[in-house]
N, CA, C and O atoms as a GROMACS GRO file, in nm:
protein
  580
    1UNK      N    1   3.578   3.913  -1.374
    1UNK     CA    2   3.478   3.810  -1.386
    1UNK      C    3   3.341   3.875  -1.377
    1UNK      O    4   3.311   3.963  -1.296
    2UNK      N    5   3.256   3.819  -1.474
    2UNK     CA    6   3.142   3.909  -1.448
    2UNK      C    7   2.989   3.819  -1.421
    2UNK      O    8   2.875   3.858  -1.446
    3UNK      N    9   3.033   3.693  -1.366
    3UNK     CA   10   2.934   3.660  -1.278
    3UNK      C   11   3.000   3.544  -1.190
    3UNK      O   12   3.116   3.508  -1.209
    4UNK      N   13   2.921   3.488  -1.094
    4UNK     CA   14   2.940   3.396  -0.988
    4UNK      C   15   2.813   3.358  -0.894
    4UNK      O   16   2.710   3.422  -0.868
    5UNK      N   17   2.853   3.247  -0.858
    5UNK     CA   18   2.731   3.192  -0.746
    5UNK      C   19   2.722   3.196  -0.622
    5UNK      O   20   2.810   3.153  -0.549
    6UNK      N   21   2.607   3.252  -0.579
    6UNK     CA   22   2.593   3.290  -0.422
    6UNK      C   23   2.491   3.159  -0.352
    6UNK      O   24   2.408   3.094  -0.416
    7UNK      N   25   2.519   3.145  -0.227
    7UNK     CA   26   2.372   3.074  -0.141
    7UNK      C   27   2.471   3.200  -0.036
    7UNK      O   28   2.581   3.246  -0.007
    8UNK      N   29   2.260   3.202  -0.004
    8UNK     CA   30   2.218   3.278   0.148
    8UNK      C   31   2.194   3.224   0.280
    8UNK      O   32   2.085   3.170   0.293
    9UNK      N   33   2.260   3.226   0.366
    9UNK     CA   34   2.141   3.178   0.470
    9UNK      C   35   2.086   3.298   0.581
    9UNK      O   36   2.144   3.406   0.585
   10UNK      N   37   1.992   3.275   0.652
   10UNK     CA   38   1.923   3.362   0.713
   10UNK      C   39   1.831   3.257   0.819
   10UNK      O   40   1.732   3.187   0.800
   11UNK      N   41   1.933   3.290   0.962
   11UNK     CA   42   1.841   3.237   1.076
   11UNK      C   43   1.805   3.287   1.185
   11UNK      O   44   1.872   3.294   1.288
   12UNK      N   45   1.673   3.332   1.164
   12UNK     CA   46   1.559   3.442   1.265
   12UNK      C   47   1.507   3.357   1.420
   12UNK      O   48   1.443   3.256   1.391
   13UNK      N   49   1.517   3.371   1.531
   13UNK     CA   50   1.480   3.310   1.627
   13UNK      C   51   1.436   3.384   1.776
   13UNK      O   52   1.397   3.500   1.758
   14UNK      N   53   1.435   3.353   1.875
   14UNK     CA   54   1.463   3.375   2.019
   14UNK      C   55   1.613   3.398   2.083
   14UNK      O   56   1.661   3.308   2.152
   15UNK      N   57   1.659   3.473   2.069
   15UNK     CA   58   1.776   3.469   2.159
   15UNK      C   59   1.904   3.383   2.078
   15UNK      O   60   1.991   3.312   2.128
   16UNK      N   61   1.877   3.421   1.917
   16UNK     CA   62   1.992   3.413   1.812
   16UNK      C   63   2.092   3.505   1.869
   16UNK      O   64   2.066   3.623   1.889
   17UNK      N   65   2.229   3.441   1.901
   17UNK     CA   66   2.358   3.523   1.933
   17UNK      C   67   2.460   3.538   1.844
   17UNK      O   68   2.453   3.441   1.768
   18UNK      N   69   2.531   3.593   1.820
   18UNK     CA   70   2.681   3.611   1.757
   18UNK      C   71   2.762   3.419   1.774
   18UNK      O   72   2.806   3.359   1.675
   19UNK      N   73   2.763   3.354   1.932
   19UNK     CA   74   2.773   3.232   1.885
   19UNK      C   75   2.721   3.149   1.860
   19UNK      O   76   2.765   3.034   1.862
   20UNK      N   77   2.568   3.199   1.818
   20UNK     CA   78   2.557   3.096   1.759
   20UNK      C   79   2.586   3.084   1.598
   20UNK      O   80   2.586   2.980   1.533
   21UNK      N   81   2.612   3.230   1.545
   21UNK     CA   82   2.676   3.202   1.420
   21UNK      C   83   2.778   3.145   1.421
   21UNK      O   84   2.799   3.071   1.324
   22UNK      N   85   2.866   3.153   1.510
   22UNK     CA   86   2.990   3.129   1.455
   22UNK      C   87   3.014   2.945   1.442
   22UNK      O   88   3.076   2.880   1.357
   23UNK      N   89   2.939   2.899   1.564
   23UNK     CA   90   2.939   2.752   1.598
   23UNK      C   91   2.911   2.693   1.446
   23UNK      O   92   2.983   2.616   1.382
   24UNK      N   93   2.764   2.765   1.400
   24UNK     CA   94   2.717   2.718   1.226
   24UNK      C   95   2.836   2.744   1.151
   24UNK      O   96   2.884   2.658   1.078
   25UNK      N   97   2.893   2.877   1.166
   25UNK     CA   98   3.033   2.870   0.993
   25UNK      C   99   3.091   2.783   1.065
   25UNK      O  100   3.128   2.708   0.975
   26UNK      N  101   3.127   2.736   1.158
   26UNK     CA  102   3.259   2.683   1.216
   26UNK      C  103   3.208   2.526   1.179
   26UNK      O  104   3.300   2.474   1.116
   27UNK      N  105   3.106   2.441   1.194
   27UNK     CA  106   3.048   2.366   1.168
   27UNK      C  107   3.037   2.320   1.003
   27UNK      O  108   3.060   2.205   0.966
   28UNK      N  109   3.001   2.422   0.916
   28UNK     CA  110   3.050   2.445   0.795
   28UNK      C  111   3.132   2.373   0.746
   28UNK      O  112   3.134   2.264   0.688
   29UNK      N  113   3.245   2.494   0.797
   29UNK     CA  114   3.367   2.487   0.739
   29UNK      C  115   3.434   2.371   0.800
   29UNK      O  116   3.533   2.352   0.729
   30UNK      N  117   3.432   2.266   0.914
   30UNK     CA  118   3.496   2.134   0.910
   30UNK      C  119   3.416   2.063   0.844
   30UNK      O  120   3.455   1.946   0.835
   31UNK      N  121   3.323   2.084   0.794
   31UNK     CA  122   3.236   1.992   0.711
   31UNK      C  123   3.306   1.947   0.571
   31UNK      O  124   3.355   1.841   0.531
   32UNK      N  125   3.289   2.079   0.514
   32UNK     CA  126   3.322   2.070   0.449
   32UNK      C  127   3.514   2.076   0.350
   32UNK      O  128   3.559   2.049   0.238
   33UNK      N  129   3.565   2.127   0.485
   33UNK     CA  130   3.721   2.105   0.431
   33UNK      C  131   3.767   1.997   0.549
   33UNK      O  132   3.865   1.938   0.504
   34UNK      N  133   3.739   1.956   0.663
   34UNK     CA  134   3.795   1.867   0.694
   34UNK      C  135   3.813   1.943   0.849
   34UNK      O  136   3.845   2.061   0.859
   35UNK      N  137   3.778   1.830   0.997
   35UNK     CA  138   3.802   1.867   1.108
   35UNK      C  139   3.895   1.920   1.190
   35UNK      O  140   3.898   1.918   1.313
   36UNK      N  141   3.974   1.970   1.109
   36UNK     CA  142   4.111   2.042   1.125
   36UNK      C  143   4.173   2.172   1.083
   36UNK      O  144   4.275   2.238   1.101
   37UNK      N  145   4.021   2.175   0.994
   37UNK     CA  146   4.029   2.357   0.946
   37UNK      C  147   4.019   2.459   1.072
   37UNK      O  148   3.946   2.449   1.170
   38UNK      N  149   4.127   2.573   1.037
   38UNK     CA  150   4.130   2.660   1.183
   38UNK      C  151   4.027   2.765   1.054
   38UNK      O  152   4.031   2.780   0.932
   39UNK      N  153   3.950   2.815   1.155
   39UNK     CA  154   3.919   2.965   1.122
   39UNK      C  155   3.936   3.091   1.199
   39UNK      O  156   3.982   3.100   1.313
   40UNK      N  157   3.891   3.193   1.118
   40UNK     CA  158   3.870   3.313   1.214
   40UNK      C  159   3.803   3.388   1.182
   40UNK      O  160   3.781   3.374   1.061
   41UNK      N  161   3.735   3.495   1.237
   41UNK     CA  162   3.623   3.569   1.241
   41UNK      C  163   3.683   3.705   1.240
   41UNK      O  164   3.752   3.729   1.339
   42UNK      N  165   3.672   3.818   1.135
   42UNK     CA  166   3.728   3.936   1.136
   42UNK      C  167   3.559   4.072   1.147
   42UNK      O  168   3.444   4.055   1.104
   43UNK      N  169   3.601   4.156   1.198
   43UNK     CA  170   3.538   4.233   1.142
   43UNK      C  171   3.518   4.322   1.014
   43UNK      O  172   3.610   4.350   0.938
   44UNK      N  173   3.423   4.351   1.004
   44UNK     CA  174   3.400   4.400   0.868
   44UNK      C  175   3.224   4.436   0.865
   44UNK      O  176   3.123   4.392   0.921
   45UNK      N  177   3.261   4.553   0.756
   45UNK     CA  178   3.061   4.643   0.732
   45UNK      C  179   3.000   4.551   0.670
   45UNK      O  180   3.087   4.505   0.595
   46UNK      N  181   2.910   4.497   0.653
   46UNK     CA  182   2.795   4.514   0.545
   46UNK      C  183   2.618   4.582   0.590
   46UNK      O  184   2.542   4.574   0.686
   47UNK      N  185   2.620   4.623   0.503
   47UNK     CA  186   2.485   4.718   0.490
   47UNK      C  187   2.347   4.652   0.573
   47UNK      O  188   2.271   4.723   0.638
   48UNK      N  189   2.333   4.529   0.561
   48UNK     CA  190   2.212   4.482   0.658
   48UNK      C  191   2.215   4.402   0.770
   48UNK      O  192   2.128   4.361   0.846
   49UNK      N  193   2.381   4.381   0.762
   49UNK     CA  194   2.438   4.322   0.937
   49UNK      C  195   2.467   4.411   1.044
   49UNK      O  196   2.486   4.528   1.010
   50UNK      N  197   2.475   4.385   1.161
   50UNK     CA  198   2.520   4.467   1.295
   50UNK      C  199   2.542   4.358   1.409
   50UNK      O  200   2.443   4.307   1.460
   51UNK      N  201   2.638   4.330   1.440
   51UNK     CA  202   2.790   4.386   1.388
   51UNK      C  203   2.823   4.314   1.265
   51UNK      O  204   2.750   4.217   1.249
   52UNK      N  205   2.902   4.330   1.182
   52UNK     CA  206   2.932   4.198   1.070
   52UNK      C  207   3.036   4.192   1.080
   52UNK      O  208   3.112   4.271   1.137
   53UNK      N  209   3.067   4.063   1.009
   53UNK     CA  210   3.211   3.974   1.006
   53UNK      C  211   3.241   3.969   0.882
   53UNK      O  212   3.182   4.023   0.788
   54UNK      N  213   3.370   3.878   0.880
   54UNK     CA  214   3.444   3.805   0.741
   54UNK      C  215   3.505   3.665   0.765
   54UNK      O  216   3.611   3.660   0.827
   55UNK      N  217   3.457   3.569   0.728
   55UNK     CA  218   3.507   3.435   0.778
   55UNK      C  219   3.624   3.352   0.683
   55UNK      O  220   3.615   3.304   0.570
   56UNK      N  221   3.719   3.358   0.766
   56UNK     CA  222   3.865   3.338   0.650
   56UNK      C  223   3.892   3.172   0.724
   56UNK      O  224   3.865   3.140   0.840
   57UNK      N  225   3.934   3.111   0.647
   57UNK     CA  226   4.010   2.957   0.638
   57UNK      C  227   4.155   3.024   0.630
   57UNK      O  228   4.194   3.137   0.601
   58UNK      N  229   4.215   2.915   0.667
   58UNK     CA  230   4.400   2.948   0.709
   58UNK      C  231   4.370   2.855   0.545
   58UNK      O  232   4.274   2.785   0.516
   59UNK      N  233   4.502   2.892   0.455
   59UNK     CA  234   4.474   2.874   0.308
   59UNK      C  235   4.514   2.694   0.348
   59UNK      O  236   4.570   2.639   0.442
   60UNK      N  237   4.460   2.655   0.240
   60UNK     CA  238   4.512   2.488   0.210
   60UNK      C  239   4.623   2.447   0.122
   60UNK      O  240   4.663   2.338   0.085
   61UNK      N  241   4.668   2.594   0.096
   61UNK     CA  242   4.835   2.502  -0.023
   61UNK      C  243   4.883   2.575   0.078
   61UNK      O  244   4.782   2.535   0.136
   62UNK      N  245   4.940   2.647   0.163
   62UNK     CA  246   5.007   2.684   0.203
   62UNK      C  247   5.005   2.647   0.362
   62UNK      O  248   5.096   2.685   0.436
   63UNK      N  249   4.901   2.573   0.406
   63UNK     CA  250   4.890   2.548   0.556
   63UNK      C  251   4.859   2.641   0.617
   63UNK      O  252   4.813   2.605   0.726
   64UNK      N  253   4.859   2.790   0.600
   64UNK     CA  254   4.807   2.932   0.663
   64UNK      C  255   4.976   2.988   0.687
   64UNK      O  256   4.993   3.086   0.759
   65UNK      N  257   5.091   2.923   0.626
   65UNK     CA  258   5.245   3.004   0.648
   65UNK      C  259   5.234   3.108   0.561
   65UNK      O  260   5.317   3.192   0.598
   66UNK      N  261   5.164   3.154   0.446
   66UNK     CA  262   5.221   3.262   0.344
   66UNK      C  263   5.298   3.224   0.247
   66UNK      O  264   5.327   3.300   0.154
   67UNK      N  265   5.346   3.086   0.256
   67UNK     CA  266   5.488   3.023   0.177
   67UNK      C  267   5.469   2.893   0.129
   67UNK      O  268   5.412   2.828   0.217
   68UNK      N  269   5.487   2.836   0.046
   68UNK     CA  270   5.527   2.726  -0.021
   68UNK      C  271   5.691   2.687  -0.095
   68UNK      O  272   5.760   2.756  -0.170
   69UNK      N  273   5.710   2.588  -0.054
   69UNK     CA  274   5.858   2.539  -0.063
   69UNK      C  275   5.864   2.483  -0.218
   69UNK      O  276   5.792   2.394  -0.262
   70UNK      N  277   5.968   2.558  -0.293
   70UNK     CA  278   5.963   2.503  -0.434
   70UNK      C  279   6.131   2.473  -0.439
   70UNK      O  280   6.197   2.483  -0.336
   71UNK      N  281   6.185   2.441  -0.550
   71UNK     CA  282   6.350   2.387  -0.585
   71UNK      C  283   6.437   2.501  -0.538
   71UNK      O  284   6.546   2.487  -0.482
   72UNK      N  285   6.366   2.638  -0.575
   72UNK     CA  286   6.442   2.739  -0.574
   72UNK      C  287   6.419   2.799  -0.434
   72UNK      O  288   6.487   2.898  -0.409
   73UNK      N  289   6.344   2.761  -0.349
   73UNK     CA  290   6.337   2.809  -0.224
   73UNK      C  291   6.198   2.852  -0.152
   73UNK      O  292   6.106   2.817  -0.226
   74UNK      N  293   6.164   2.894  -0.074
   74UNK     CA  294   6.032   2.917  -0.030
   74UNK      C  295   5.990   3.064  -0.148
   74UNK      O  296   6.054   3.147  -0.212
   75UNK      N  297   5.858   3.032  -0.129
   75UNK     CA  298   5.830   3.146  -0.237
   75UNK      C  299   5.678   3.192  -0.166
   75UNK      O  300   5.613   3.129  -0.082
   76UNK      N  301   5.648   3.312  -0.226
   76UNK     CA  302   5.506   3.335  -0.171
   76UNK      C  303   5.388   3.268  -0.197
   76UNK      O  304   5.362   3.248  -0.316
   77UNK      N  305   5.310   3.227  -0.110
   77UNK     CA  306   5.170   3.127  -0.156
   77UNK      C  307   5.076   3.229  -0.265
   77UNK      O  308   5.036   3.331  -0.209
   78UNK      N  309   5.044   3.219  -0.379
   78UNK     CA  310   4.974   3.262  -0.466
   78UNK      C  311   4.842   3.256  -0.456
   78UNK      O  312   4.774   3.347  -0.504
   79UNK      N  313   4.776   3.134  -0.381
   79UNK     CA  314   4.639   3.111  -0.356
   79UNK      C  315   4.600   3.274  -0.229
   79UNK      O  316   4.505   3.352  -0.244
   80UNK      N  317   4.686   3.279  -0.137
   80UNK     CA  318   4.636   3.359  -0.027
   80UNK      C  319   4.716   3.469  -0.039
   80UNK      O  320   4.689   3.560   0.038
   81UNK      N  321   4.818   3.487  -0.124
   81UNK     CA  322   4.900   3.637  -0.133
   81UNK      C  323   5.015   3.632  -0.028
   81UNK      O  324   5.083   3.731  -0.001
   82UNK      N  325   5.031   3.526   0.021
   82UNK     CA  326   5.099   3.520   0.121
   82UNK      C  327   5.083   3.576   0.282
   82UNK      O  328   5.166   3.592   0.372
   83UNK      N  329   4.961   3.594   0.275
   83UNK     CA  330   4.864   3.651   0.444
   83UNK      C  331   4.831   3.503   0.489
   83UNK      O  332   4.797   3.498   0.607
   84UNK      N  333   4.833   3.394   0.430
   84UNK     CA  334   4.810   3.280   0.523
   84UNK      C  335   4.635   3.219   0.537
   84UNK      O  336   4.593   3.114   0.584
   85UNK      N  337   4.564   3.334   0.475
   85UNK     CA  338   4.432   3.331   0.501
   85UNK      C  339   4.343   3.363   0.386
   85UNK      O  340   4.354   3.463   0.315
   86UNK      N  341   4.232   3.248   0.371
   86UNK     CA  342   4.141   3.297   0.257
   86UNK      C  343   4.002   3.313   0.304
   86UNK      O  344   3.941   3.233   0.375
   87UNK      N  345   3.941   3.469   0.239
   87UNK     CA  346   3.828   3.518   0.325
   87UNK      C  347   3.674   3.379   0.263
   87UNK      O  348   3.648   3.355   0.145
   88UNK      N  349   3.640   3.348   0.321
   88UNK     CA  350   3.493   3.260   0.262
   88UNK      C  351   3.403   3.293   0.262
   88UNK      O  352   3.346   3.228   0.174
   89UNK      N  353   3.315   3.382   0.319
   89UNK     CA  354   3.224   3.444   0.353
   89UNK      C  355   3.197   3.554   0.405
   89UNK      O  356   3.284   3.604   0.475
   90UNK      N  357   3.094   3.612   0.391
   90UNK     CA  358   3.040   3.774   0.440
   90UNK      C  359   2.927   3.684   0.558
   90UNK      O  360   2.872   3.577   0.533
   91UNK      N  361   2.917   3.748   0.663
   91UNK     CA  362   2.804   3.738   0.749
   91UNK      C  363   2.775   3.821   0.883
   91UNK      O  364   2.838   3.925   0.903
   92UNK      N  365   2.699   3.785   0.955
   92UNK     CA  366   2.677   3.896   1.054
   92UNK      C  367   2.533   3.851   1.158
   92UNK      O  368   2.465   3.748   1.149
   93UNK      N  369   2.522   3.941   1.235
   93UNK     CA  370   2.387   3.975   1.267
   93UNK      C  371   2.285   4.089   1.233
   93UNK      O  372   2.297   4.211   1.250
   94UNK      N  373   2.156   3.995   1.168
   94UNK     CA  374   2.086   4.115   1.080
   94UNK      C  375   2.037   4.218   1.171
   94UNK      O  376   2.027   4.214   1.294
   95UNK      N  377   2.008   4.318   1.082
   95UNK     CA  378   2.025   4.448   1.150
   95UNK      C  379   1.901   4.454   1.209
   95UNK      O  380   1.819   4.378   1.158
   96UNK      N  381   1.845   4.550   1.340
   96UNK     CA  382   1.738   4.518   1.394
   96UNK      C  383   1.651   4.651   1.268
   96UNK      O  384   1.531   4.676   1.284
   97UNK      N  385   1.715   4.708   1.178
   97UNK     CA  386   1.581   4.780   1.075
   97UNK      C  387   1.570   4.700   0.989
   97UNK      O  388   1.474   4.728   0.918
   98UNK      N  389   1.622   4.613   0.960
   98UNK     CA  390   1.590   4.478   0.843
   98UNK      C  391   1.469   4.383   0.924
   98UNK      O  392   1.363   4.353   0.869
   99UNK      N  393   1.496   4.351   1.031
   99UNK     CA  394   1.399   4.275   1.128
   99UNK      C  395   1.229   4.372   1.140
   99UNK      O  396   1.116   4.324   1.139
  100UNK      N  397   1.265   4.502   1.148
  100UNK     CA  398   1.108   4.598   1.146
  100UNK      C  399   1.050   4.579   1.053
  100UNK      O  400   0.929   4.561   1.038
  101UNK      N  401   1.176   4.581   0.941
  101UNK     CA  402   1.095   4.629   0.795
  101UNK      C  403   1.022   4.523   0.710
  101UNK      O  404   0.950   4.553   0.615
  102UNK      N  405   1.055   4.335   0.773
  102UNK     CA  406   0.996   4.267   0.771
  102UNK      C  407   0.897   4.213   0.844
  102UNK      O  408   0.823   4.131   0.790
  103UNK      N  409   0.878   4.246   0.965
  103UNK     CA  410   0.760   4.274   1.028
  103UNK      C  411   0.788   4.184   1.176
  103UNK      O  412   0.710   4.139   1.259
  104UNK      N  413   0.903   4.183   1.168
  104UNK     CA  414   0.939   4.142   1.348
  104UNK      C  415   0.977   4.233   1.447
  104UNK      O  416   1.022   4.337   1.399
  105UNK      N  417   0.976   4.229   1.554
  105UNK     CA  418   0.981   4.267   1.695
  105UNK      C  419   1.136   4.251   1.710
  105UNK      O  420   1.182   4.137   1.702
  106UNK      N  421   1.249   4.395   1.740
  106UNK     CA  422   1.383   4.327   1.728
  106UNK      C  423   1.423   4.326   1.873
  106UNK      O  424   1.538   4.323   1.916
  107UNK      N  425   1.303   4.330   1.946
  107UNK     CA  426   1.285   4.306   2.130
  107UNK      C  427   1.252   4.143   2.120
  107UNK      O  428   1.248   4.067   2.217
  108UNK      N  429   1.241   4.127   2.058
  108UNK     CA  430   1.207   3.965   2.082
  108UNK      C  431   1.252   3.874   1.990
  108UNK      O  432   1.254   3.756   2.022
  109UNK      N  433   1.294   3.915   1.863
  109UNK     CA  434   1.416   3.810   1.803
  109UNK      C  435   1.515   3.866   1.768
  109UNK      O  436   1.533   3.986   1.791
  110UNK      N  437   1.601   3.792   1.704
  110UNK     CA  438   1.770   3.832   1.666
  110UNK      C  439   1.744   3.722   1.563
  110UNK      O  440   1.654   3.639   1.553
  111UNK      N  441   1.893   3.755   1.464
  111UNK     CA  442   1.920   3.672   1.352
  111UNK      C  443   2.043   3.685   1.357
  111UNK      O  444   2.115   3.764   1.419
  112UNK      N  445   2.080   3.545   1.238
  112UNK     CA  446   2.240   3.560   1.169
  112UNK      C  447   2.172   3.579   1.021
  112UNK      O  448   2.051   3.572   1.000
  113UNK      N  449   2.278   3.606   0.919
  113UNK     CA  450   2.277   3.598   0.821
  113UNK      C  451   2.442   3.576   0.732
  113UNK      O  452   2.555   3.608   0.765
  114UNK      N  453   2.397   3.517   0.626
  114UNK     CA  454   2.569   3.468   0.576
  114UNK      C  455   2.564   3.413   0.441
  114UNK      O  456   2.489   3.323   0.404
  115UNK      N  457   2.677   3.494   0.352
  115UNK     CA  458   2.654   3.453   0.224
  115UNK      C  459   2.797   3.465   0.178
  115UNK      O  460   2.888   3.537   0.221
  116UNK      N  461   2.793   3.344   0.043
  116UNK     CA  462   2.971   3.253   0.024
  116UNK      C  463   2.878   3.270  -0.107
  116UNK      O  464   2.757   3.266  -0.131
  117UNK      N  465   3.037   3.301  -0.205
  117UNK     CA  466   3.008   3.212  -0.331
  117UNK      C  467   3.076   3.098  -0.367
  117UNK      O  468   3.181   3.062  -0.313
  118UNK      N  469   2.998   3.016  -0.491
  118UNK     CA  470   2.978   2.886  -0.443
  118UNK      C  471   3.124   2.867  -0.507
  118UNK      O  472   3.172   2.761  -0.467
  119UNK      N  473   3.194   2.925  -0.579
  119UNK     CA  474   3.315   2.906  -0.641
  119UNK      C  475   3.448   2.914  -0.565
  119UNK      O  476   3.561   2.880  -0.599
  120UNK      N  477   3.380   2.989  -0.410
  120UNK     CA  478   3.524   2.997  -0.331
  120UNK      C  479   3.495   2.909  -0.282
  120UNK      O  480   3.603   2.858  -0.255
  121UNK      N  481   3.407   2.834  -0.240
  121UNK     CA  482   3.415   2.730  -0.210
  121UNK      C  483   3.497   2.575  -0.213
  121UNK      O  484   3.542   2.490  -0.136
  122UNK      N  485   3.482   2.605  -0.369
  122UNK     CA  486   3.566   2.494  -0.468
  122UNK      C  487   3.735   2.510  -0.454
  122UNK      O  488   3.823   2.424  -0.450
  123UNK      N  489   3.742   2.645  -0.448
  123UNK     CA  490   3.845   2.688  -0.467
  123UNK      C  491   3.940   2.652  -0.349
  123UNK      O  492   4.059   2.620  -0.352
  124UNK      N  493   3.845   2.667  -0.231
  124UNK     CA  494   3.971   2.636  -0.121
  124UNK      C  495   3.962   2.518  -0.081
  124UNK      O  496   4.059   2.472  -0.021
  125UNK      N  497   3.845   2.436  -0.104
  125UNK     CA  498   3.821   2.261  -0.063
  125UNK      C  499   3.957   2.187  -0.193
  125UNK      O  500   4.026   2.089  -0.162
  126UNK      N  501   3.968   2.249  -0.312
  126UNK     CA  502   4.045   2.174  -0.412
  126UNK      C  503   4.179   2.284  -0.418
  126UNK      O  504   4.275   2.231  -0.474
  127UNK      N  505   4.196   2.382  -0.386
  127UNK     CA  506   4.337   2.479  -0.389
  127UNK      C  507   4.354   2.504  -0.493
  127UNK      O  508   4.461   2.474  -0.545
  128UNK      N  509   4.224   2.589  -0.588
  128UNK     CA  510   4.237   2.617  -0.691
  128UNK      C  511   4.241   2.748  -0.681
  128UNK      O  512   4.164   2.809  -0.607
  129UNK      N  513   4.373   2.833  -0.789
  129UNK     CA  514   4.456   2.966  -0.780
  129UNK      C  515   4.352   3.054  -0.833
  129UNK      O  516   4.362   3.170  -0.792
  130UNK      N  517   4.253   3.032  -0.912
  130UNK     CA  518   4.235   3.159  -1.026
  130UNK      C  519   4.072   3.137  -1.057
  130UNK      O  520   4.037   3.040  -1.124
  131UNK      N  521   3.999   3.208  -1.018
  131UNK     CA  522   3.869   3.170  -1.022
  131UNK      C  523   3.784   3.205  -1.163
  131UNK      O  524   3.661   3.205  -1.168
  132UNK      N  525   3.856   3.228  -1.257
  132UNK     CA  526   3.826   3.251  -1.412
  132UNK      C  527   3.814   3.093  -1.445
  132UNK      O  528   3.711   3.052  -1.498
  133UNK      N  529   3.933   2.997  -1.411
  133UNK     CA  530   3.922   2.891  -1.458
  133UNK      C  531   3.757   2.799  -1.489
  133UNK      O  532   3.731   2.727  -1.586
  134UNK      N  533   3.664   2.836  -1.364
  134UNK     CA  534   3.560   2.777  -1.351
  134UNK      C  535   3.444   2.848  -1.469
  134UNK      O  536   3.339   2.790  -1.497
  135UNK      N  537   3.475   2.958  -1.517
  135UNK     CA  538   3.447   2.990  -1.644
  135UNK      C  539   3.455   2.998  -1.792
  135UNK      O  540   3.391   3.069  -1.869
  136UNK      N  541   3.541   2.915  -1.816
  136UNK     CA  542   3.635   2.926  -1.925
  136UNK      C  543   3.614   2.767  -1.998
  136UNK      O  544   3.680   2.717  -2.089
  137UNK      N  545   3.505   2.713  -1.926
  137UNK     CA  546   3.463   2.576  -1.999
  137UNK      C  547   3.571   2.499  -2.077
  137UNK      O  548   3.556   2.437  -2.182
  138UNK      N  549   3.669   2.513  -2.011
  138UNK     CA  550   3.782   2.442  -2.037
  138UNK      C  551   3.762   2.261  -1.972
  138UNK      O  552   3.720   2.244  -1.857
  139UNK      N  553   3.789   2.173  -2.038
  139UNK     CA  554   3.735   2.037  -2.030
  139UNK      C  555   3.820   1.991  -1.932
  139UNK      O  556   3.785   1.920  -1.838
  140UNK      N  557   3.979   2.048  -1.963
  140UNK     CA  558   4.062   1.981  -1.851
  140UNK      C  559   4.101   1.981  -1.760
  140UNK      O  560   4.183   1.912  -1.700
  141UNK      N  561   3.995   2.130  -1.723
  141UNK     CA  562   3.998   2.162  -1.597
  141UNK      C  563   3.846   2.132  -1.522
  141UNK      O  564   3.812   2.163  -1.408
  142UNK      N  565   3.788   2.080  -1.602
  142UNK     CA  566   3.618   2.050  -1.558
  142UNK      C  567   3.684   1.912  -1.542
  142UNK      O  568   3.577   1.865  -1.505
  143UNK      N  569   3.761   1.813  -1.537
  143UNK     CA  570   3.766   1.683  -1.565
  143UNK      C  571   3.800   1.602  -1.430
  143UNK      O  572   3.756   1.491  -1.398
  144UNK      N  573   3.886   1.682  -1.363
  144UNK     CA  574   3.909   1.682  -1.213
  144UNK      C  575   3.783   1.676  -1.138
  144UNK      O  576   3.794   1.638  -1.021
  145UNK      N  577   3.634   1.715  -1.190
  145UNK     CA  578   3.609   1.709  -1.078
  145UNK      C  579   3.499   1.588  -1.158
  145UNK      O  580   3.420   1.522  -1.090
   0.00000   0.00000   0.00000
């Protein structure tokens, strides 16, 4: 695929913590899939966070088992590979040389930062397999929504 849609967020303050990111994705994500979404928080690099994360949803066709029950027997969930989990986001706390190099004090604030594209989004709110589909200006798959 050779493009897709991002939103950023970026929140600079007093005594910004690690929970308070997580409370925001976590807030998010029952928002928007429903008050019963489990998540979890993995580690993982990116270049202008410290420490950074990866924020995965337990998948929605599969309930987070790895498996879906078909005629012929349980089979592997295709949406999540059968790991139970789909990653949603990159985020973190920005790094205190990103905070200098914009001209703050990283003795006196902290940040989160966090970025999803907007297609995984769709993908795990509706349990859609294949993220080409949303490119392919196909009508009968634009019609669903």
């Amino acid at each position: 695929m050779d493009q897709f849609h991002q939103i950023d967020g970026l929140y600079v303050d007093r005594n910004v913590s690690m929970a308070d990111l997580k409370a925001t994705l976590n807030t998010f994500a029952r928002s928007i899939y429903g008050p019963g979404t489990r998540t979890r928080l993995i580690p993982i690099y990116f270049p202008f966070v410290e420490p950074g994360c990866q924020m995965d949803a337990a998948c929605v066709v599969c309930d987070g088992t790895g498996h879906v029950a078909t005629a012929a027997g349980p089979k592997r969930c295709s949406v999540c590979g059968g790991g139970g989990w789909i990653e949603l986001l990159g985020a973190g706390m920005v790094h205190p040389n990103v905070l200098r190099a914009v001209g703050y004090d990283p003795e006196q604030v902290t940040g989160f930062a966090f970025g999803m594209g907007l297609e995984r989004i769709a993908m795990v709110r509706y349990g859609i397999a294949e993220i080409r589909l949303f490119l392919e200006n196909d009508t009968r798959f634009l019609a669903q929504f």
